[in-house]
ChimeraX commands (.cxc) that place a marker at each C-alpha (Angstrom):
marker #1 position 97.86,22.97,73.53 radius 0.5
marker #1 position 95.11,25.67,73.26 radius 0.5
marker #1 position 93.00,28.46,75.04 radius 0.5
marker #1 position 89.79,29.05,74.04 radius 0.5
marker #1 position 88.56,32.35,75.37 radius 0.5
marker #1 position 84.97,33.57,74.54 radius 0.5
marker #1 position 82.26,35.84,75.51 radius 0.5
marker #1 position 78.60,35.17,73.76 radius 0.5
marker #1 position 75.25,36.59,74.36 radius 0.5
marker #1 position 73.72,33.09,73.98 radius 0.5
marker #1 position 73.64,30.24,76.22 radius 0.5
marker #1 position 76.95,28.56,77.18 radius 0.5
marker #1 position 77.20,25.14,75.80 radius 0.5
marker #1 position 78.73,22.52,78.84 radius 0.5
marker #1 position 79.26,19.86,76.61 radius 0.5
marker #1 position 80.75,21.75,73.64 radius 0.5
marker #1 position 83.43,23.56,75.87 radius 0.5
marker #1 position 84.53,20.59,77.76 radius 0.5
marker #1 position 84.73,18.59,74.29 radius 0.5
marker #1 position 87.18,21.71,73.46 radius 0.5
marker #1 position 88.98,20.70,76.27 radius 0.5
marker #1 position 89.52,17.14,76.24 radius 0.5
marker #1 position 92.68,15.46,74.89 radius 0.5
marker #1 position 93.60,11.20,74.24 radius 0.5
marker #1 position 96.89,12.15,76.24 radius 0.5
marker #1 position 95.07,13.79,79.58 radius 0.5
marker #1 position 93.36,12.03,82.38 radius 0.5
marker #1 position 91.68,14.46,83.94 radius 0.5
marker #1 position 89.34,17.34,82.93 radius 0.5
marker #1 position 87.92,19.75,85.41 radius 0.5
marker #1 position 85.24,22.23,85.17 radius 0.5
marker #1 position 84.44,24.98,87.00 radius 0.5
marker #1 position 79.96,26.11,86.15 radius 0.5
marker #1 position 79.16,29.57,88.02 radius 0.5
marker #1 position 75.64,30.00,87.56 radius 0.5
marker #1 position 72.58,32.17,88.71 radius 0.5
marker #1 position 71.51,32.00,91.95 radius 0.5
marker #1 position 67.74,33.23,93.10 radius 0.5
marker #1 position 68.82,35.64,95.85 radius 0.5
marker #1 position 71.24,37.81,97.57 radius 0.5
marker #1 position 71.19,39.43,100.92 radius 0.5
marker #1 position 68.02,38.53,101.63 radius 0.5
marker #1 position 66.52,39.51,98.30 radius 0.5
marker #1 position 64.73,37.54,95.38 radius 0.5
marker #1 position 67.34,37.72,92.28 radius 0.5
marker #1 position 65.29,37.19,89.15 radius 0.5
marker #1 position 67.95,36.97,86.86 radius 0.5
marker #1 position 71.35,38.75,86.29 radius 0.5
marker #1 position 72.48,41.15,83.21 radius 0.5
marker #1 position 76.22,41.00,82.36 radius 0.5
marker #1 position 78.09,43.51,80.42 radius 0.5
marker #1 position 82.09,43.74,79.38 radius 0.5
marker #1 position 84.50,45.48,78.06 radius 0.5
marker #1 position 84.77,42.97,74.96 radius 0.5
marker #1 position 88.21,43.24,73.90 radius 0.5
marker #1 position 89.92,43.84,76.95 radius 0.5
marker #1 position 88.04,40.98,78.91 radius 0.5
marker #1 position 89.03,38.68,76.36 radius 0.5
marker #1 position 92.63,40.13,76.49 radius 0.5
marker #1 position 92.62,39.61,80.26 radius 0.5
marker #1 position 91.46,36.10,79.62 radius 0.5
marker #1 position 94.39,34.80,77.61 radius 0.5
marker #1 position 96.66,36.12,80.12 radius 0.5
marker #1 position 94.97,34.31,83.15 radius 0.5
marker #1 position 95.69,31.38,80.62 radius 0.5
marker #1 position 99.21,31.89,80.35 radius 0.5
marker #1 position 99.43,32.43,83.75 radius 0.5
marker #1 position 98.25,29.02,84.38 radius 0.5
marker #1 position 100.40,27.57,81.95 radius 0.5
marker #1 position 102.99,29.32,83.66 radius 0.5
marker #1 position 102.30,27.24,86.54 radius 0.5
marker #1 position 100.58,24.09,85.74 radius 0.5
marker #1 position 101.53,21.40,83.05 radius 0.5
marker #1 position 98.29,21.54,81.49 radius 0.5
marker #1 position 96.97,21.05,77.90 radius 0.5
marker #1 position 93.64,22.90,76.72 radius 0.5
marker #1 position 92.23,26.00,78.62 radius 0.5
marker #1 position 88.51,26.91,77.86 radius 0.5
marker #1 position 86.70,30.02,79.36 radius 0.5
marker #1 position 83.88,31.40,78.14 radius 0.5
marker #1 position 81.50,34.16,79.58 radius 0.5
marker #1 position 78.34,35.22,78.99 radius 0.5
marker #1 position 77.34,38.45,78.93 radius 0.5
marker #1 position 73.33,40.09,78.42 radius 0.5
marker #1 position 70.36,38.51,80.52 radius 0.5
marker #1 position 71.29,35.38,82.89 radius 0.5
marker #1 position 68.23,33.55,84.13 radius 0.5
marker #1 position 68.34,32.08,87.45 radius 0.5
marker #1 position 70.02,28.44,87.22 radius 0.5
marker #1 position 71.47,29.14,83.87 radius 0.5
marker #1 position 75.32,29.65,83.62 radius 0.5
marker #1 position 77.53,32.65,83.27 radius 0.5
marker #1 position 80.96,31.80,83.09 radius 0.5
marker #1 position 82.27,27.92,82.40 radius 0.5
marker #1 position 85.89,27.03,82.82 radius 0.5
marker #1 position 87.24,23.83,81.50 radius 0.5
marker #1 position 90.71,23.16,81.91 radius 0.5
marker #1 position 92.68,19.34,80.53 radius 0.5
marker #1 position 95.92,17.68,82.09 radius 0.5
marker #1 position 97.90,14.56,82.75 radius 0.5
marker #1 position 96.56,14.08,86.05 radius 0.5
marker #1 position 94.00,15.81,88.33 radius 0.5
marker #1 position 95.60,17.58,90.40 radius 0.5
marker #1 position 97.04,20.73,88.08 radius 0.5
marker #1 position 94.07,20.88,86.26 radius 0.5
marker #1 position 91.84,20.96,89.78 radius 0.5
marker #1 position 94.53,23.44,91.18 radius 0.5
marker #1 position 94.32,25.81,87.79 radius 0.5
marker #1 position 90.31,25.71,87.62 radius 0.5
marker #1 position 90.41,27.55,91.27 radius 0.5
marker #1 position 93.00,29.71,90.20 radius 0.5
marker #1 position 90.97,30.26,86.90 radius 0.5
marker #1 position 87.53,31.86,88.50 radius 0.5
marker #1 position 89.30,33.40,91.22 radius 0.5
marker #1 position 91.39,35.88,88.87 radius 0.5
marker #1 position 88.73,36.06,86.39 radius 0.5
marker #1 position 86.84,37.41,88.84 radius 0.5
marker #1 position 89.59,39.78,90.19 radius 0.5
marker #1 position 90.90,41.11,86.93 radius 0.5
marker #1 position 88.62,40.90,84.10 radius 0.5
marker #1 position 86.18,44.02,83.07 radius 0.5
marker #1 position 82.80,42.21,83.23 radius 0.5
marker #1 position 80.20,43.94,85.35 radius 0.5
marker #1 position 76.69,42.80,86.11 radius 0.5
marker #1 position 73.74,44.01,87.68 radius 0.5
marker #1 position 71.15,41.92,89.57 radius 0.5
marker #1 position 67.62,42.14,89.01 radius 0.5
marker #1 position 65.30,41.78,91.77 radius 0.5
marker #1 position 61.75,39.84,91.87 radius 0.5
marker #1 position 60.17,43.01,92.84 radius 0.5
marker #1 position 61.86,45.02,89.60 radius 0.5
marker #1 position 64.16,46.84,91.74 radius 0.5
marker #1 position 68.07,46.30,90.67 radius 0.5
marker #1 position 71.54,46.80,91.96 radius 0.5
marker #1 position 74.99,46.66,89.47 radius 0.5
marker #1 position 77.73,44.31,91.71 radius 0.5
marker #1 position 81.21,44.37,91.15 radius 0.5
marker #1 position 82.83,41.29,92.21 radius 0.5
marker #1 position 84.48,41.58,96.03 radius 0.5
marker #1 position 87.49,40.14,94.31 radius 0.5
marker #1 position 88.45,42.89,92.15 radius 0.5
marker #1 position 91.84,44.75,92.08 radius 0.5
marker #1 position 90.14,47.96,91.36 radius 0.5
marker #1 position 87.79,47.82,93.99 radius 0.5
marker #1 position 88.85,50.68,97.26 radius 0.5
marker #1 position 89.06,48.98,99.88 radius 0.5
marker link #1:1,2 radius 0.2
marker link #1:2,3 radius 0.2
marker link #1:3,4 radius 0.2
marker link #1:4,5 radius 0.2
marker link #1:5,6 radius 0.2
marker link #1:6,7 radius 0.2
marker link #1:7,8 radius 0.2
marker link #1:8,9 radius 0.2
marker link #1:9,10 radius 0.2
marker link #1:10,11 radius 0.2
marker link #1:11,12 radius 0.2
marker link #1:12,13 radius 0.2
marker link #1:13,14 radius 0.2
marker link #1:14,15 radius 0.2
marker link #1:15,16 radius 0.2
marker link #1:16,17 radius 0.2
marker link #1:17,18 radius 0.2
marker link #1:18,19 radius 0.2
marker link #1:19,20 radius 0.2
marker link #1:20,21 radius 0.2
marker link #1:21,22 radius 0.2
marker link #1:22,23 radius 0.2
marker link #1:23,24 radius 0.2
marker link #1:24,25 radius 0.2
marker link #1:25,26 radius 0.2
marker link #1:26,27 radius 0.2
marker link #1:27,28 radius 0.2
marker link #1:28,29 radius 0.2
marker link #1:29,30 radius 0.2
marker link #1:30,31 radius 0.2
marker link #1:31,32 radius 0.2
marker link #1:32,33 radius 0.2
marker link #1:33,34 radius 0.2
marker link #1:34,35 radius 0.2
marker link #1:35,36 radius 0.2
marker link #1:36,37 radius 0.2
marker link #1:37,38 radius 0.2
marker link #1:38,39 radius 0.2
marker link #1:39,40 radius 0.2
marker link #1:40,41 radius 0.2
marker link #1:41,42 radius 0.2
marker link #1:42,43 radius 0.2
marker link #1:43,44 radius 0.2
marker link #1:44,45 radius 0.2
marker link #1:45,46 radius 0.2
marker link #1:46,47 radius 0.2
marker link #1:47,48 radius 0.2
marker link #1:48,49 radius 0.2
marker link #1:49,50 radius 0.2
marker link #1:50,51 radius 0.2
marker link #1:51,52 radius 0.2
marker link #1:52,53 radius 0.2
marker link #1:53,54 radius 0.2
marker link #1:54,55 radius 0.2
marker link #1:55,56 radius 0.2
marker link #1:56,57 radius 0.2
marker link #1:57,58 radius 0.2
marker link #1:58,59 radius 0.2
marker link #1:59,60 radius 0.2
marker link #1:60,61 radius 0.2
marker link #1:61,62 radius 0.2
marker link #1:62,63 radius 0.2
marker link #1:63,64 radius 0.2
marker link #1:64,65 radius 0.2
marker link #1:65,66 radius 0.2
marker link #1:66,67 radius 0.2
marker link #1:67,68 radius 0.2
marker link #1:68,69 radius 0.2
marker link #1:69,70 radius 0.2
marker link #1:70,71 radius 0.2
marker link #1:71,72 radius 0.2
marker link #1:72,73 radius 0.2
marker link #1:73,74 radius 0.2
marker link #1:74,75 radius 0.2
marker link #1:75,76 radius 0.2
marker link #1:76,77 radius 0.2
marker link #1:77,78 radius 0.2
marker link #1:78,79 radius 0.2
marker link #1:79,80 radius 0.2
marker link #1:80,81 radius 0.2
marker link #1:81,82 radius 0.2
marker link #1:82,83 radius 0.2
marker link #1:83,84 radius 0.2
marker link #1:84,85 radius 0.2
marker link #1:85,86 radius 0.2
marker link #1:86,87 radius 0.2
marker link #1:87,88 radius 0.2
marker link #1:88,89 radius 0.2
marker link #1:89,90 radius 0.2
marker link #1:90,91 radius 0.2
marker link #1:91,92 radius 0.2
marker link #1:92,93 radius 0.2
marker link #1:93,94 radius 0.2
marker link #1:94,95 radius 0.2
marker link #1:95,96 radius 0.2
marker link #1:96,97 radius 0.2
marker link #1:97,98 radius 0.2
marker link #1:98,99 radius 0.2
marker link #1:99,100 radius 0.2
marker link #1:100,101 radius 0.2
marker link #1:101,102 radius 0.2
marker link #1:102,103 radius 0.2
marker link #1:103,104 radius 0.2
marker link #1:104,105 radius 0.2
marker link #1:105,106 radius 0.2
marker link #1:106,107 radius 0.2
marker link #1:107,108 radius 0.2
marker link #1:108,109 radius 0.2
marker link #1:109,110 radius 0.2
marker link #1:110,111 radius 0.2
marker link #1:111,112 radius 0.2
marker link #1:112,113 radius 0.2
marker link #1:113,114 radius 0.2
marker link #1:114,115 radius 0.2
marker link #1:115,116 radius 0.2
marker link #1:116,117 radius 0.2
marker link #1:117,118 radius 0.2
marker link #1:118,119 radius 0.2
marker link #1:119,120 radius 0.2
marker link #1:120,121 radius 0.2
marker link #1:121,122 radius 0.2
marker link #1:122,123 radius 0.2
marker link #1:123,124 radius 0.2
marker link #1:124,125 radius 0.2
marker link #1:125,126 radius 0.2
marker link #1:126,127 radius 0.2
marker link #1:127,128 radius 0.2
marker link #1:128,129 radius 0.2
marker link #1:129,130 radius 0.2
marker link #1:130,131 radius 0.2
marker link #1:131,132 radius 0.2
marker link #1:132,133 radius 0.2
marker link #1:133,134 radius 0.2
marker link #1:134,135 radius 0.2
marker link #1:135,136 radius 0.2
marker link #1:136,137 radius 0.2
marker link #1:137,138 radius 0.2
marker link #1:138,139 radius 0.2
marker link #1:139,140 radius 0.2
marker link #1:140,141 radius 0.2
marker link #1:141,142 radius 0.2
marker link #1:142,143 radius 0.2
marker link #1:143,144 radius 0.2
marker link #1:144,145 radius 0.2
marker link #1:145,146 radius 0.2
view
């Protein structure tokens, strides 16, 4: 059994994390892509910049791990983020997550971008067509006031 947890600056490689991933004794593999979209609200998003907390977002990662092992049977846990300049269609965070059978590993990829999202320090600020921009956090985090 193993996590990988990463953040690069370059672009994530699909094929490389899910072959982290997959194991001879698990049937299922799920993967979890979020990527650039073009707008928001109503405006033209020309790409997205990322920043994080480096150590702590990676700390933050391996727990979300064990907390799926905590709850899942599965084997091999893969997360990377980027971070730095996202263009449109191009992928920000991948999650790739092995088990027996589909359903934990289905169950623990939703968990897995859901709590990412909530707890780990990774900011990013959208970029508009028209040069304008805007830094998000993510609706789902814990230090967000409500």
């Amino acid at each position: 059994m193993e996590n990988h947890v990463e953040i690069r600056e370059n672009k994530l490689d699909l094929e490389k994390i899910t072959r982290t991933v997959t194991s001879p004794s698990c049937g299922a593999v799920s993967v979890f892509i979020g990527t650039t979209r073009d707008n928001f609200d109503g405006k033209r998003v020309k790409t997205l910049e990322y920043e994080a907390y480096i150590p702590m977002a990676k700390k933050k990662m391996s727990e979300v791990c064990q907390q799926i092992r905590d709850k899942w049977e599965v084997e091999n846990i893969a997360m990377e983020h980027r971070i730095g300049l996202v263009p449109v269609t191009e992928a920000s965070i991948i999650i790739a997550i092995s088990s027996p059978h589909r359903k934990e590993s289905l169950e623990a990829v939703q968990y897995a971008i859901d709590t990412v999202k909530a707890i780990v320090p990774v900011w990013k600020k959208e970029i508009y067509e028209d040069e304008s921009s805007q830094w998000k956090e993510n609706k789902e985090c814990y230090w967000k006031s409500s």
